[in-house]
C-alpha atoms as an extended CHARMM CRD file, in Angstrom:
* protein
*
        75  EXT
         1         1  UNK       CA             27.7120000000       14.1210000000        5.9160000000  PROA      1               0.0000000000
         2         2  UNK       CA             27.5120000000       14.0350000000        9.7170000000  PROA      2               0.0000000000
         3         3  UNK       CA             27.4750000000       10.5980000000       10.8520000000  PROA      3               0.0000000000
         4         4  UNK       CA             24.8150000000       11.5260000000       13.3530000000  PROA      4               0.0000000000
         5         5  UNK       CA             22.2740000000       12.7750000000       10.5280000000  PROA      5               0.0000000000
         6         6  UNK       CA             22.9760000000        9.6920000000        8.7520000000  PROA      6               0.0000000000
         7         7  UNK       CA             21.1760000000        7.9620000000       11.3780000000  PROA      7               0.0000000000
         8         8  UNK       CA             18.5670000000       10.1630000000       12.0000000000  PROA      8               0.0000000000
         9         9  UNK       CA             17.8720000000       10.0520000000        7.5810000000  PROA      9               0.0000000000
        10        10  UNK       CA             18.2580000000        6.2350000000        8.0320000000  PROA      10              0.0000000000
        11        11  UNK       CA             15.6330000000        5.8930000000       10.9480000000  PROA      11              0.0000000000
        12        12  UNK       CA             13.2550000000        8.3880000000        9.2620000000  PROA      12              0.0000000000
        13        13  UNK       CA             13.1950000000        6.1640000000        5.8690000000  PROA      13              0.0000000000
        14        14  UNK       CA             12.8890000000        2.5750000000        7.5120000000  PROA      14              0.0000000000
        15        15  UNK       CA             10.1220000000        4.0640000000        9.2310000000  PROA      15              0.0000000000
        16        16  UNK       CA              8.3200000000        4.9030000000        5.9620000000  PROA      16              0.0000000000
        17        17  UNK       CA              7.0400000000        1.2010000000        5.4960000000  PROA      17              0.0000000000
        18        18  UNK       CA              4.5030000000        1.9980000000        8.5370000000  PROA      18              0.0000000000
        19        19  UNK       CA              2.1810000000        4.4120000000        6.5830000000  PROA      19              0.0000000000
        20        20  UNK       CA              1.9660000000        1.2120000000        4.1600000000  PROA      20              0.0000000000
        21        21  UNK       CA              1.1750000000       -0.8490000000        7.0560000000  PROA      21              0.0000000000
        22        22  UNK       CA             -1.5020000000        1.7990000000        8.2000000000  PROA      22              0.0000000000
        23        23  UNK       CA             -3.1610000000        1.5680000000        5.0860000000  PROA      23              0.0000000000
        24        24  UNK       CA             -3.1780000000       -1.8470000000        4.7540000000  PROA      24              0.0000000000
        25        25  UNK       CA             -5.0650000000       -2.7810000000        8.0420000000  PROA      25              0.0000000000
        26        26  UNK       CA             -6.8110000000        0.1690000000        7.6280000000  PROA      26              0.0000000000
        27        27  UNK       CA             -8.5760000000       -1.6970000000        4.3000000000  PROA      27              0.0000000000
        28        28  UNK       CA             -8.3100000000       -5.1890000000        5.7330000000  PROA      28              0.0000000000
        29        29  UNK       CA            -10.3080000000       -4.6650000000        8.1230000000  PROA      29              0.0000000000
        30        30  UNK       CA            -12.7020000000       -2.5110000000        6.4670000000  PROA      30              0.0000000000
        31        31  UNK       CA            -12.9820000000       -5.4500000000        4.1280000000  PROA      31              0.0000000000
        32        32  UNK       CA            -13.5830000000       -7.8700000000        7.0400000000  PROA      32              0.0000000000
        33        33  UNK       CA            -16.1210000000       -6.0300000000        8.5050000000  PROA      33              0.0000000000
        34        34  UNK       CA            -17.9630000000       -5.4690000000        5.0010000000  PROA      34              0.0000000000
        35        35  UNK       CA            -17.8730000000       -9.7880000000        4.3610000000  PROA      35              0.0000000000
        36        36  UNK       CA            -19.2110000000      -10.3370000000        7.8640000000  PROA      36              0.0000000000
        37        37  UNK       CA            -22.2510000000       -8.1590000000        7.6280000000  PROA      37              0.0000000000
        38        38  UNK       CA            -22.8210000000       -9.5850000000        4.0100000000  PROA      38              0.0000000000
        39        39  UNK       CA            -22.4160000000      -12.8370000000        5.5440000000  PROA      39              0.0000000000
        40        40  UNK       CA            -22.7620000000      -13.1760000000        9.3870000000  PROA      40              0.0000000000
        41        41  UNK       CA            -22.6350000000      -17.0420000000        9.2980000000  PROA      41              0.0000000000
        42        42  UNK       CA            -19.0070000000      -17.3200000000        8.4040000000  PROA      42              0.0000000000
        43        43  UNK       CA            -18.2140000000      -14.9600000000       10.5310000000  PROA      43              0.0000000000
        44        44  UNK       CA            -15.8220000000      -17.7540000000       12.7330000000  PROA      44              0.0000000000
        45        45  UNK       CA            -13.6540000000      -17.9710000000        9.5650000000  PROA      45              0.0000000000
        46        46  UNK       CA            -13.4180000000      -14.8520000000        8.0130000000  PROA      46              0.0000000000
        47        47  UNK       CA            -12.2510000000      -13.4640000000       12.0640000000  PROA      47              0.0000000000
        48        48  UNK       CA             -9.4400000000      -15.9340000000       12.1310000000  PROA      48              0.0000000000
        49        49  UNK       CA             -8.3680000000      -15.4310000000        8.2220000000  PROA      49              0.0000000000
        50        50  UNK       CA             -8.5860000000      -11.9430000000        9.1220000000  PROA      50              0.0000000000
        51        51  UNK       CA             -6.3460000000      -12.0730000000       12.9620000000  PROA      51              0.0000000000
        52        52  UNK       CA             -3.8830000000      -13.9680000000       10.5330000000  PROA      52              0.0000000000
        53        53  UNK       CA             -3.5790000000      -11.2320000000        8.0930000000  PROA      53              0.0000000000
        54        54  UNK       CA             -3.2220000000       -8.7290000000       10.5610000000  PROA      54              0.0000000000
        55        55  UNK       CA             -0.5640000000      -10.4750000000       12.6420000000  PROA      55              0.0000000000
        56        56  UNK       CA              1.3420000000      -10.7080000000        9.5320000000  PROA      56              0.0000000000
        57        57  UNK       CA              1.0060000000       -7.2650000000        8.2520000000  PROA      57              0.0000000000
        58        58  UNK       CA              1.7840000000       -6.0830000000       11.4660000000  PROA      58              0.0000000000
        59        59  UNK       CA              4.8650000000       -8.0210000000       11.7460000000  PROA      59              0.0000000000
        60        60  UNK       CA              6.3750000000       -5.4150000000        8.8900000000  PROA      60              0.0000000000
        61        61  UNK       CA              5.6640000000       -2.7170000000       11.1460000000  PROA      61              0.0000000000
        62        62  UNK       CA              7.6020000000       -4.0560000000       14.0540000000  PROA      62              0.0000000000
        63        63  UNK       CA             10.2710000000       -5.0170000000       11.3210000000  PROA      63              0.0000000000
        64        64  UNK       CA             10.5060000000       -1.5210000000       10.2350000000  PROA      64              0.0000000000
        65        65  UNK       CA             10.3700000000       -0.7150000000       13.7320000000  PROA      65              0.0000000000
        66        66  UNK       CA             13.2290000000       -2.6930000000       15.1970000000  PROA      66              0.0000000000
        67        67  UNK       CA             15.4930000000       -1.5690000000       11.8630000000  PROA      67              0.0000000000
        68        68  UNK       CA             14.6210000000        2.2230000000       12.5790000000  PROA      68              0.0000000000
        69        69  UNK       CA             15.7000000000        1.4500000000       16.6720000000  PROA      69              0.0000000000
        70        70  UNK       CA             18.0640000000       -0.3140000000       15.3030000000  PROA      70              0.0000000000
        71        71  UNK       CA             19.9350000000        2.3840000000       13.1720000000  PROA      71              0.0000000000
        72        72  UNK       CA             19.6240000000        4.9810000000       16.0300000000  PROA      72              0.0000000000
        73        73  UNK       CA             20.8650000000        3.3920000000       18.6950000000  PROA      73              0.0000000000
        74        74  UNK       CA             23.1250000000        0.5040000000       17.8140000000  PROA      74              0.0000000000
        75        75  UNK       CA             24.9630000000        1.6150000000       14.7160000000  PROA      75              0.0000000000
């Protein structure tokens, strides 16, 4: 196999983990928004549980991100 394809395969598959990530915040925060309007009085802690969550789901995404660059460019 061409060395070059390799990376291109290689870049394509790391970045497979961000349609994960997509769908993840996607129902987090459908999920946040459905426990604040149940419950608008704890809405200070369910917004900072939920900016947690996303900063750490998020971090995959620039994980997989960084690999894919990463692969292209470096290797």
């Amino acid at each position: 196999m061409d060395p070059v394809a390799a990376k291109f395969i290689g870049g394509g598959i790391a970045v497979i983990a961000l349609f994960g990530v997509g769908i993840g915040l996607g129902k987090m925060f459908s999920s946040l928004i459905e426990a604040i309007s149940r419950n608008p009085s704890a809405k200070k802690d369910l917004m900072s549980t939920g900016f947690t969550c996303f900063a750490m789901v998020e971090s995959v995404a620039l994980l997989a991100f960084i690999v894919a660059m990463c692969l292209l460019f470096v290797v």
